[in-house]
N, C-alpha and C positions, 0 to 999 in steps of 0.2 A: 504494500500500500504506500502512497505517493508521502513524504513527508507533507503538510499541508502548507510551510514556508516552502519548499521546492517548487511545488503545484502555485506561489503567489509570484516565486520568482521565475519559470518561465512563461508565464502568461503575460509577466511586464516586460521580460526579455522578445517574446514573440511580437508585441507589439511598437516593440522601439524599433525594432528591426525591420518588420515592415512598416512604418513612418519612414525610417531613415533609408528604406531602399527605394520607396516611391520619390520620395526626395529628389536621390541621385537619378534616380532612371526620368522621374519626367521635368526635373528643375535644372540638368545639365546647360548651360547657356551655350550657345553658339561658337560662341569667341573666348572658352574657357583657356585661361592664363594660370600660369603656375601664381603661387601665391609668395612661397618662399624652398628652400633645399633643405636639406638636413644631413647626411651622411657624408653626401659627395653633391656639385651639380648638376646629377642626373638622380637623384633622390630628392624628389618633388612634392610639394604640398598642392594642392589645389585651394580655391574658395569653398568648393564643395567639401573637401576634406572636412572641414573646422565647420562650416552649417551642419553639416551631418552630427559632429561631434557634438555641438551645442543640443541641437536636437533632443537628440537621446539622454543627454547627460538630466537636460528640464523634465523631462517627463519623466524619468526614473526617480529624481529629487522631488516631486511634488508628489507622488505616491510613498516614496522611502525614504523621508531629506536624512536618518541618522545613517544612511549607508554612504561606505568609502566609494573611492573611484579612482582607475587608473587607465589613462586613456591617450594614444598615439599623437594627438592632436595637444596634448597638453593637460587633461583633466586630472589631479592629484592630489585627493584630500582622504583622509585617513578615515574617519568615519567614526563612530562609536556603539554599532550594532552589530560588529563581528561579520556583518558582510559586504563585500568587494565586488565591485561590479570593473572587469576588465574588457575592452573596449576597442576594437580597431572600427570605424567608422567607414574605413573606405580601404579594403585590403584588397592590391590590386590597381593603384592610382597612375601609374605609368600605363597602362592596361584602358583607363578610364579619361584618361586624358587623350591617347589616341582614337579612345573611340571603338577598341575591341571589347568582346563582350566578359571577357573572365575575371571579376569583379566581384565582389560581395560586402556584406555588412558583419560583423563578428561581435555578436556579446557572450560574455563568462559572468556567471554571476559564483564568486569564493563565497563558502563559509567556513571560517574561520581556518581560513588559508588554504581550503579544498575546493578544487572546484567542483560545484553540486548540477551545473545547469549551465549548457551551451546552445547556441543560436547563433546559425550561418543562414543569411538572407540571401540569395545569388538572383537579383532581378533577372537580369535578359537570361536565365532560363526559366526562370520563372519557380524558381524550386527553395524549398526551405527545407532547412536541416537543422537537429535538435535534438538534446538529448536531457536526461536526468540520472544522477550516479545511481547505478544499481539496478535501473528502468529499462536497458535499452535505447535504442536509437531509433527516430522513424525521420519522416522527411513526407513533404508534402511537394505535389508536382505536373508531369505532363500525365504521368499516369493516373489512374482512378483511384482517389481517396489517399487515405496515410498511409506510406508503404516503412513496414517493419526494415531495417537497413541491416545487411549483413557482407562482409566481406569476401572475397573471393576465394575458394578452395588454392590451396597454394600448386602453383604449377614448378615443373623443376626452375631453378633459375636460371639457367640460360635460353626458358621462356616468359621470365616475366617483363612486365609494362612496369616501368620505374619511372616517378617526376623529381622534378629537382627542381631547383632555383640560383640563381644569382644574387651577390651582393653588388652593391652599387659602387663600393671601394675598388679601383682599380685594382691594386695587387692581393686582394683579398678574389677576386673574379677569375686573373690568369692562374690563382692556385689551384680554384675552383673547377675552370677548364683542363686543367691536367688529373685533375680525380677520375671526369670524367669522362677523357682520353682510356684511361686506365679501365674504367667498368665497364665503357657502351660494349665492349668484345664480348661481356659476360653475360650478357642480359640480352630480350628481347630487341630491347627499344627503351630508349630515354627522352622524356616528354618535358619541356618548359611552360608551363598556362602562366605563369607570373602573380599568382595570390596563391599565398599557404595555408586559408583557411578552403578554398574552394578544393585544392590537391587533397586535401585530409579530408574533408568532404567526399570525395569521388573513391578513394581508400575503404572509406565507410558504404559506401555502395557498390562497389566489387567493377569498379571502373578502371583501379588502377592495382597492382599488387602491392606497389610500396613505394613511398616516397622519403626526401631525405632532404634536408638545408643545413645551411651553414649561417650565422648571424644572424635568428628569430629572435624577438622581443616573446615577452609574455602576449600580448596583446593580439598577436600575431597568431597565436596558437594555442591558446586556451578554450577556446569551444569548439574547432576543431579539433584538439586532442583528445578531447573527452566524448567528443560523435565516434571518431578512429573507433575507439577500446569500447565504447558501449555498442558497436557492431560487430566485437568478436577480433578488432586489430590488434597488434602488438601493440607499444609505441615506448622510447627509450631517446640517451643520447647514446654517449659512449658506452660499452659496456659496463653494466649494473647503474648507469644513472638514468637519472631523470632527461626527459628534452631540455635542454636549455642552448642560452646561446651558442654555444659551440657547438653542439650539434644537435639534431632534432631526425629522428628516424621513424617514418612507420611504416606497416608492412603486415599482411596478412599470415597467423601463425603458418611455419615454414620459410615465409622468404625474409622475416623480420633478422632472425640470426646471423644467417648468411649474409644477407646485405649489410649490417651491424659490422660482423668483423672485417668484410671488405675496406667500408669506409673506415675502419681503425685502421687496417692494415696498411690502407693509402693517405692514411694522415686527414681527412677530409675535414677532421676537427683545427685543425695546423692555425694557430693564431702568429 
């Protein structure tokens, strides 16, 4: 049975999300301009980035104002209700600025530093994805009604569908290219969509076998991490940790290991 705060936090989390996806998909303006950089730039903010963030951030505060917040766009206040709402507003924004469709909205709502409840919004397909710890994962879509999300039987690995990503740091990227010099031989196929919430997203629906990054924020991967695992995925960084920055792995049981000590084996975490 549903905790009843779970059941109140992703009904608020569902709803920011689509706000904030309707938002970007039909408020995009014509002559959209980057707003400012961050990493490197080619690591871009938009106008829309920080509307979206504001967004979400007022409507979750007028239903919950003692909860914290941690948000890409800048949102960072500690809270005193033991729960964290973590936030990428627009994951995917190089992706959104030209105009491609692989984009999405990402809320995590923590309690008490767990994340209990994720919401991936992915307008131009029109698909929502979600989850509650211990509940499973479902998603809502082009198909009929809520469909139950489960990952993909593992195939041997030198047939699986692997996604990855880039960082925006030049010498952080040509490292990056040489891992994957090293893997593409071993694998199927290696796939770029550019948002690591919608990659973990497609994982949890048996679209990809396993994917992997290098430089995720929290933000980035918190309610996709937790749709991943409540569909049956692995998910780790280096062996025996958690994803965090330095690296971020998922992967359907079977290809999750293998692909694991690959990228250790090729430094893939390499700061």
């Amino acid at each position: 049975m549903t905790d009843p705060l779970h059941s109140e936090l992703l009904a608020l989390a569902q709803e920011a999300a689509r706000r904030a996806g309707a938002l970007l998909r039909d408020g995009r303006p014509a002559d959209l301009a980057v707003a400012r950089t961050k990493s490197s730039p080619i690591d871009v903010v938009t106008e829309m980035d920080i509307a979206a963030e504001k967004l979400i951030t007022d409507l979750i505060s007028a239903h919950r104002p003692d909860d914290g917040f941690l948000g890409e766009e800048g949102a960072a206040t500690e809270g005193t209700s033991g729960v964290r709402w973590v936030i990428d507003p627009l994951d995917g924004t190089v992706n959104y600025l030209y105009g491609l469709p692989t984009w999405a909205v990402s809320i995590a709502a923590e309690q008490d530093g767990e994340t209990v409840v994720g919401v991936v919004e992915i307008p131009m397909r029109g698909e929502t994805y979600h989850a509650v710890l211990g509940e499973g994962a479902r998603a809502t879509g082009a198909w009929d009604g809520e469909r139950e999300l489960a990952c993909r039987p593992a195939p041997p690995l030198e047939q699986a569908l692997v996604s990855t990503g880039f960082n925006y740091v030049t010498e952080v990227r040509v490292h990056q290219a040489e891992v994957v010099r090293k893997l593409i031989p071993l694998l199927r196929d290696i796939r770029r969509g550019g948002s690591a919430a919608v990659d973990l997203c497609d994982v949890a629906a048996g679209r990809l076998d396993g994917y992997y990054e290098r430089g995720l924020h929290p933000w980035d991967l918190a309610a996709g991490d937790l749709i991943a695992r409540e569909a049956g995925a692995l998910t780790g960084g280096r062996p025996s940790e958690r994803p965090a920055h330095a690296l971020t792995v998922a992967g359907t049981p079977g290809i999750f290991e293998p692909l694991q000590r690959l990228l250790e084996d090729f430094g893939a975490w390499h700061d």
